[in-house]
Structures are given as C-alpha cells and as structure tokens.
C-alpha positions as CSV (number, residue, x, y, z in Angstrom):
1,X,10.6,-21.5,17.8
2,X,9.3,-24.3,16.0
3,X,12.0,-26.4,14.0
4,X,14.5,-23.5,14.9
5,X,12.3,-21.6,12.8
6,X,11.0,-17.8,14.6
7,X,8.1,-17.0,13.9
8,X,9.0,-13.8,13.2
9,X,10.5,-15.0,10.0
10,X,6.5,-15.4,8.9
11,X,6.3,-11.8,9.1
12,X,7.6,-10.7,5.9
13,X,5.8,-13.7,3.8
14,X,2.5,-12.7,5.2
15,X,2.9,-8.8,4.4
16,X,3.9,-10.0,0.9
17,X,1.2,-12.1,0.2
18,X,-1.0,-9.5,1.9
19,X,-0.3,-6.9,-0.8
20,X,0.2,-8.8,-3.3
21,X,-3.0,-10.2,-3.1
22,X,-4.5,-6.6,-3.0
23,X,-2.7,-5.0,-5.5
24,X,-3.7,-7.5,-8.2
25,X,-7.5,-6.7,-7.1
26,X,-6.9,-3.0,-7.4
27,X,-5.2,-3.3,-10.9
28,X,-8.5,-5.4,-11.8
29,X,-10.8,-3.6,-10.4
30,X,-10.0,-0.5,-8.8
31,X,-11.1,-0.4,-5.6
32,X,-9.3,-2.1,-2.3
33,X,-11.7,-4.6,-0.3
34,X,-12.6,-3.5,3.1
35,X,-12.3,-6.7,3.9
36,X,-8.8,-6.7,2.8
37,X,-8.3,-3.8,4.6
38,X,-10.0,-5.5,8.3
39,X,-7.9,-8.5,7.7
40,X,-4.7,-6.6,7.6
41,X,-5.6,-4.3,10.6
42,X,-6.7,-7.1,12.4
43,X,-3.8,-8.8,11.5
44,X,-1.2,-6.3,12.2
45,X,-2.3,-5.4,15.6
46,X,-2.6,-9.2,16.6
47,X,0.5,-9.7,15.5
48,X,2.2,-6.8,17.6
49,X,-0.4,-7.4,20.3
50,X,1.0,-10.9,21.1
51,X,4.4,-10.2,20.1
52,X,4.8,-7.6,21.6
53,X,2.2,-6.8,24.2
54,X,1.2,-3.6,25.3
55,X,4.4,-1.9,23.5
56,X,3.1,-3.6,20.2
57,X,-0.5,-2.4,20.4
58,X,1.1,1.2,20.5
59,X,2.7,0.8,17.6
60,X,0.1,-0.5,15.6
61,X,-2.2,2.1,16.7
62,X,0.3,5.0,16.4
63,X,1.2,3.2,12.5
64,X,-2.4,3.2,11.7
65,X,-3.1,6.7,12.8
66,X,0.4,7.6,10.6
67,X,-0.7,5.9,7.8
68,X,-4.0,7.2,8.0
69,X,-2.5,10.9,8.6
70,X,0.0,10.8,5.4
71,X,-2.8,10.4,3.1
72,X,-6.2,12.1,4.3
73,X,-4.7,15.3,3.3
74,X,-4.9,13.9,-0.9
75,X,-8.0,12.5,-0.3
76,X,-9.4,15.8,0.6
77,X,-7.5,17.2,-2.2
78,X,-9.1,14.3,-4.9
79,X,-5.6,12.7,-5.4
80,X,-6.1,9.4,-3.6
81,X,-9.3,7.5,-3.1
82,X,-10.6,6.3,0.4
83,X,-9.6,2.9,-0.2
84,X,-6.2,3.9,-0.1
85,X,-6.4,5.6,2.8
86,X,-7.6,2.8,4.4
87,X,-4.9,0.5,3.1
88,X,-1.9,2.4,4.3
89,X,-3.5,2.9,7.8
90,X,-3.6,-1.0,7.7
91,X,-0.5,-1.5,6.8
92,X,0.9,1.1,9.6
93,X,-0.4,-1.5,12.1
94,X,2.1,-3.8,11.0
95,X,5.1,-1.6,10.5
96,X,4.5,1.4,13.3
97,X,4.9,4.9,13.0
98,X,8.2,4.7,11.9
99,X,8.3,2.2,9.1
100,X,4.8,3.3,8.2
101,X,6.4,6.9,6.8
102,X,9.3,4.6,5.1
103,X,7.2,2.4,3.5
104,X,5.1,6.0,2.0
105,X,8.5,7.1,1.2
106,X,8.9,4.0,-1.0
107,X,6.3,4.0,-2.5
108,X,6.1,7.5,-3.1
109,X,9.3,6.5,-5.3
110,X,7.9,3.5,-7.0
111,X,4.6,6.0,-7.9
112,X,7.0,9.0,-9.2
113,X,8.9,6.7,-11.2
114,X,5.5,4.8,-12.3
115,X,4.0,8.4,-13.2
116,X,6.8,8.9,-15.6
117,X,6.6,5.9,-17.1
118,X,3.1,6.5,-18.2
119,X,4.0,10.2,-18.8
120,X,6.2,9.0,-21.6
121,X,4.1,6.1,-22.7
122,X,1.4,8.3,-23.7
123,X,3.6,11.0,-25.3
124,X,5.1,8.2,-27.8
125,X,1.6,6.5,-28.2
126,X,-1.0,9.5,-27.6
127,X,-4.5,8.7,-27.0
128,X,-7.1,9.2,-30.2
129,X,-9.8,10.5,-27.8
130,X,-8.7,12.7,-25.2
131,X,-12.2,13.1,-22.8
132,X,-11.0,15.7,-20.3
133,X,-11.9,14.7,-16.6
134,X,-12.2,17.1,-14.0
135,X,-12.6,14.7,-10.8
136,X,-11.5,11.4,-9.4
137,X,-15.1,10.1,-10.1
138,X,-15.1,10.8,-13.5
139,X,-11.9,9.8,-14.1
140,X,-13.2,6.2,-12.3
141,X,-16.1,6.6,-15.3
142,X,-13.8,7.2,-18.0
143,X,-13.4,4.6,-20.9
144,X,-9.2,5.2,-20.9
145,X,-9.3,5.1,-16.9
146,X,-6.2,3.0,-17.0
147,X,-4.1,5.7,-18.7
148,X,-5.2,8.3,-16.4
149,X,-5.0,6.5,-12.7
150,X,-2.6,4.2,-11.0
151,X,-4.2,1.7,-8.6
152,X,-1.9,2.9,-5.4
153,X,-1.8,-0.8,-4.0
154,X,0.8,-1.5,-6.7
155,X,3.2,1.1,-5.5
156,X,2.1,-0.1,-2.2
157,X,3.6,-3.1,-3.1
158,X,6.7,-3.0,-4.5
159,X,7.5,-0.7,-1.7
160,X,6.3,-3.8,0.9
161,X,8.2,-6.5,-1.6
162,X,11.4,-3.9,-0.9
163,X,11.2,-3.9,2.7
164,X,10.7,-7.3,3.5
165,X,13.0,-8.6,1.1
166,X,15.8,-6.6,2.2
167,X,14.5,-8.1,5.2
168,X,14.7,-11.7,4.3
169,X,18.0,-11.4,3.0
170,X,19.6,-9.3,6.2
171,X,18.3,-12.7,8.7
172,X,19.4,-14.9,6.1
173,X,23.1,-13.3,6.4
C-alpha cells in the first residue's frame, strides 16, 4: 500500500494509457510498433510475475499464447495484419487466458459496430474512384486506405477503456 493506495489500482491507468497510446499511432500510421508491443509484454508478465508469482507468469504466458491463437487464423486468411497479432498476444499477458478472449469478444463488438458505421458512411457518400484491391498489401497502398481498413488497435481500445473502467468504478463502490 502506499497512502492506502493498492497498487493494483495502477493497473487499469497503465493498460489505458498503453492502448491509447497505440491506437492513436495505428490510426496515423497503420502499423503497431514492436516496441509498443515489447513494452506491453514485458510489462504484463512483470506485472503478474511479481504480483503474482509463479501463478501470474502462467497466466501471462497462457494470455499471450490465447491472444496470439484468436487471431493467427485471420492473418493467414489476410484479415488482420501481424501487428495485430502481436498486439493482442501482448495484451493477453496482462489479462490471462480468460480476460484475453473477453477483451476479443469486446472488441469484436466495437469492430462490428465500427464496420457498419463505415458500411453506411460510404453508401450515403460513395467514393468517386473505386480502385478494387484484392489483398491486405494493396489495400495498405491504396490512396482511399482509410475507407477500406480499420486500424484494429482502436477497437482494441475501446474494448480495454470498457474493461478497466468498469473496473475503476466496481473498486470505487
């Protein structure tokens, strides 16, 4: 404790931040830092390891290898870049197995409802020049590239902002 203050109530300020900060970069720029990516694995598993112990470094390796397992299968299939991949395995080290497929859930939610937004968007302002893309790559290349992909660290986030919120507010009761 320091100041009657748990440091577990750090936990959900530092995930915020954490995706936050990466999502903004992937609207920018499309692409997720590794570096991003090591600091949040490192970060995760240090956080459980001490924590936690040996139970904690469990977890975080069973989150990661969750996180990582939900989305290899759309990478393969061209849906999702590796960056993304990476990200959620990350982010499993910090919330387990468990809360890793929750927070996919969530976000799943916030893409679907994202995807429709756009969906809509362009069919009551349609695009002059419709260039067809037939990969990720070329849609990457592409000159209208933020009509055709959504940066998956934001639905990353608002899925994270969720959690921990409804976090913040269940200690704070």
């Amino acid at each position: 404790m320091i100041n009657n203050i748990s440091i577990q109530e750090f936990r959900p300020w530092v995930l915020i931040c954490l995706v936050l900060l990466v999502a903004q970069r992937d609207l920018r720029e499309y692409r997720i830092s590794n570096r991003w990516v090591l600091v949040t694995l490192a970060g995760g598993i240090l956080w459980n390891g001490l924590l936690y112990q040996l139970d904690g470094l469990g977890q975080s390796s069973l989150g990661a290898l969750v996180g990582f397992g939900l989305l290899i299968p759309l990478y393969a299939l061209g849906g999702v870049t590796a960056g993304d991949v990476k990200w959620l395995s990350a982010l499993g080290t910090w919330y387990g197995p468990k809360g890793t497929v929750g927070l996919f859930m969530v976000s799943g939610v916030a893409l679907g409802l994202f995807s429709l937004g756009l969906v809509v968007a362009s069919a009551i302002y349609p695009s002059r020049s419709e260039a067809q893309v037939s990969s990720l790559d070329e849609a990457f290349e592409s000159p209208e590239r933020r009509k055709r992909l959504i940066p998956y660290a934001i639905p990353i986030a608002i899925g994270v902002v969720l959690i921990e919120s409804i976090r913040i507010y269940a200690s704070s009761r």
